[in-house]
N, C-alpha and C positions, 0 to 999 in steps of 0.2 A: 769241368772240375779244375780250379784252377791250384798253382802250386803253395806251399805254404813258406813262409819267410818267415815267421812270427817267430824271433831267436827264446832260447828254453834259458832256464839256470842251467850253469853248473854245477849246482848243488843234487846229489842222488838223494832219489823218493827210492831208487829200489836198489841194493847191492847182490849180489850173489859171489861167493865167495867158495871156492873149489869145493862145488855142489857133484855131487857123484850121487847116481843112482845105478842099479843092476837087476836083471831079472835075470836069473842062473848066471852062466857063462857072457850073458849081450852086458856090456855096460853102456847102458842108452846115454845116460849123462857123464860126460868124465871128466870129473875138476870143469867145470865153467866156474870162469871169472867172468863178471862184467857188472855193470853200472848202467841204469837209466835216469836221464837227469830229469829232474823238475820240471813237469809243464812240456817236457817234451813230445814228440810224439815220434816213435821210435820203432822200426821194422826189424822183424826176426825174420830171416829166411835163410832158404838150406834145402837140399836133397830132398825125397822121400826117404824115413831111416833116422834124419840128421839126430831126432831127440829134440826137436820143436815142441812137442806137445808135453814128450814126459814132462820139459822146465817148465812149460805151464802150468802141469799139474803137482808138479811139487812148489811152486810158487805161492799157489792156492789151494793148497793143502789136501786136494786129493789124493796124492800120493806121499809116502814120508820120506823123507833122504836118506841115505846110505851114511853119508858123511859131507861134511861143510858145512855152509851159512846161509841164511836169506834174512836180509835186514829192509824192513819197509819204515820208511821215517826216523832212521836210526834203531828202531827196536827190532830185537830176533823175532820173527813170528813160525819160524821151521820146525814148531814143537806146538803149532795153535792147528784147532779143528777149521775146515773150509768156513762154519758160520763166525769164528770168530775175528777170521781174516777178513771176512765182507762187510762186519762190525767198525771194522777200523780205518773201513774205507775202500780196501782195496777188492772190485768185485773183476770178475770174468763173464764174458759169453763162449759160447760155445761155435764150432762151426756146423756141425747139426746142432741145430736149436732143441731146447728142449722144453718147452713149455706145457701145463699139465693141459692136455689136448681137451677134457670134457669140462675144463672150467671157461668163464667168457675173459673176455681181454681184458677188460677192466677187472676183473677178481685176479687175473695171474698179478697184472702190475699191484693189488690191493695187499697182495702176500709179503711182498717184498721188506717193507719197512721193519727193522727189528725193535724190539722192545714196546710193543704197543700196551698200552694201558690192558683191554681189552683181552690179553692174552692171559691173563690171572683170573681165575673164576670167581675169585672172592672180589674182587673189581667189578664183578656184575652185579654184587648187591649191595655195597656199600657203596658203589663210583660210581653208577648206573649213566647219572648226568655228565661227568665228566669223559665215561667210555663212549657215550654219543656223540659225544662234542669231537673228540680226536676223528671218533670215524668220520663225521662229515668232515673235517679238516681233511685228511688223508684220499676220501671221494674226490675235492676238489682240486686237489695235486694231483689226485692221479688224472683228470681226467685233463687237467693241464697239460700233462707229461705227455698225454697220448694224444692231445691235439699238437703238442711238437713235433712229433714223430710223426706224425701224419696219419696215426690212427685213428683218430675220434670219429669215423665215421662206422669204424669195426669194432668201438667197445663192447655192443653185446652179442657181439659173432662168438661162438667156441672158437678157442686160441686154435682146438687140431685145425680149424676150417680157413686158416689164413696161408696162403702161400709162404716156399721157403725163405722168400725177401722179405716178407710183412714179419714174418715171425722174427727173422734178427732184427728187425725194428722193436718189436714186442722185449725181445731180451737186450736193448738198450735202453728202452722204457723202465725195464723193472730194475737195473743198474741204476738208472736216476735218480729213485725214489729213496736214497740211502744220500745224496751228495757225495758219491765216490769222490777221493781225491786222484785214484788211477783205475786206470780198464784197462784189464786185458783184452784185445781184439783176436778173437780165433778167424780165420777165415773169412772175411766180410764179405769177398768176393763169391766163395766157395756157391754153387744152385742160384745165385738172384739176377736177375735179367738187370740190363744194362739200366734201364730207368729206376727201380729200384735202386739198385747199387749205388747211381747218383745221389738220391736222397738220404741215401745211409752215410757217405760219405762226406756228404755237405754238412749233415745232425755232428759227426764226429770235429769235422773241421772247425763248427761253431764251436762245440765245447771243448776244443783245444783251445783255441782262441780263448775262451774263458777260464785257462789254466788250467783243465784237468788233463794228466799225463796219461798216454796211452802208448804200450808195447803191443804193436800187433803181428801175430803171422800171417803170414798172405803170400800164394804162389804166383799173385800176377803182379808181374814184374813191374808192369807201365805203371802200375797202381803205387804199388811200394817208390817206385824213382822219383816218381812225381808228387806224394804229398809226407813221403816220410822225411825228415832232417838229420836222419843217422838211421843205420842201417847196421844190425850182426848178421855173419854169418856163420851156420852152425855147419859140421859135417862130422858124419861117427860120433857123434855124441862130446862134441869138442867147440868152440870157438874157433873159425879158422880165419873169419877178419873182421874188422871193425872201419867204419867210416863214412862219410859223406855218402850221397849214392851216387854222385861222380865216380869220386873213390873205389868205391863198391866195385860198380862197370868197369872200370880199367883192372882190374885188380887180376893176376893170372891166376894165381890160388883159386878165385872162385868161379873162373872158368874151366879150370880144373874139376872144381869138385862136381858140377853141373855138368859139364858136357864132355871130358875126360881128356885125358894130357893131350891128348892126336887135337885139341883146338887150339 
């Protein structure tokens, strides 16, 4: 897996602006500030605890913030439901995947796309011609999509029947099917054997390379150092450094927060 140089804009696709979340007494998020730029490709990492996952999910609108900002392409979306964020480009995977286990691989990636002609009932008798026509449009993309990922051999396997590595292939598959302009990466690495993990890593690499920006979490290190271009560190639910992953590595703060002052 080789490193990535491909320099990003400095222009932000995604701002977060002293985002605060809390659940009773924990304030998981508190005040983050930060910036992902354009086309970047950008690692989130921190403790177990740090508040990785809640900014994810209030990013993506799982969860609602307490107080702050999250601005994608310049627009607020910190008041939009999770389908309208994925509308507008910005999608997420998970680190346990979650795919509907008793449909086939090709019908999960088939869901994906929003606004399909075919979703309006009254389109099935006036549009008949025309909602055929999308879905074989939409067949043939998807089944595109899942010969990039290296699926086309599993399209009519049950999604439950695919390994934890196949399946995060599966859920960058059905990310695709929208032309995100950014992914969230949860966990890439998290359950997928090294060969796998290759492949998933190499599919992301391309589509940076092709400009779409990705924030990912990810607790292995060698992974994050070696293909991210910037790097946050979370801890307590805070920002505690930002920078290269030189940077990063040198940095006492976050040897600190990782393996505790006695390092």
């Amino acid at each position: 897996m080789s490193s990535l140089v491909t320099p990003s804009s400095t222009e932000p696709i995604l701002e977060l602006k002293g985002l605060c979340k809390a659940f009773g007494q924990l304030r998981a998020v508190d005040g983050v500030d930060f910036r992902v730029a354009r086309g970047s490709l950008t690692g989130l990492i921190g403790p177990n605890g740090a508040g990785k996952t809640t900014t994810f999910d209030l990013i993506a609108g799982a969860q609602k913030k307490d107080s702050g900002r999250i601005l994608f392409q310049g627009q607020a979306i910190d008041t939009l439901a999770p389908h309208a964020i994925f509308r507008r480009g910005l999608a997420r995977t998970f680190q346990v995947p979650r795919p509907f286990a008793n449909m086939t691989v090709l019908e999960n990636v088939l869901l994906a796309p929003t606004g399909q002609l075919g979703e309006r009932f009254d389109a099935n008798w006036w549009a008949i011609g025309r909602v055929r026509a999308q879905e074989r449009q939409q067949q043939e993309r998807a089944r595109g999509v899942l010969e990039w990922c290296a699926l086309s051999d599993k399209a009519a396997l049950l999604a439950g029947q695919l390994s934890g590595g196949q399946q995060k292939l599966l859920e960058l598959a059905r990310v695709l099917m929208i032309d995100p302009a950014m992914i969230l990466l949860d966990e890439p690495a998290a359950g997928v054997n090294p060969s796998l993990l290759e492949t998933l890593m190499e599919r992301v690499q391309m589509l940076h390379q092709r400009g779409i920006t990705f924030l990912l979490i990810e607790h292995n290190m060698d992974l994050v150092m070696r293909v991210c271009e910037r790097v946050l560190v979370m801890a307590q639910g805070r920002v505690l450094a930002e920078g290269s992953p030189r940077e990063i590595q040198d940095n006492p703060l976050v040897l600190d927060a990782y393996l505790g002052p006695s390092a």
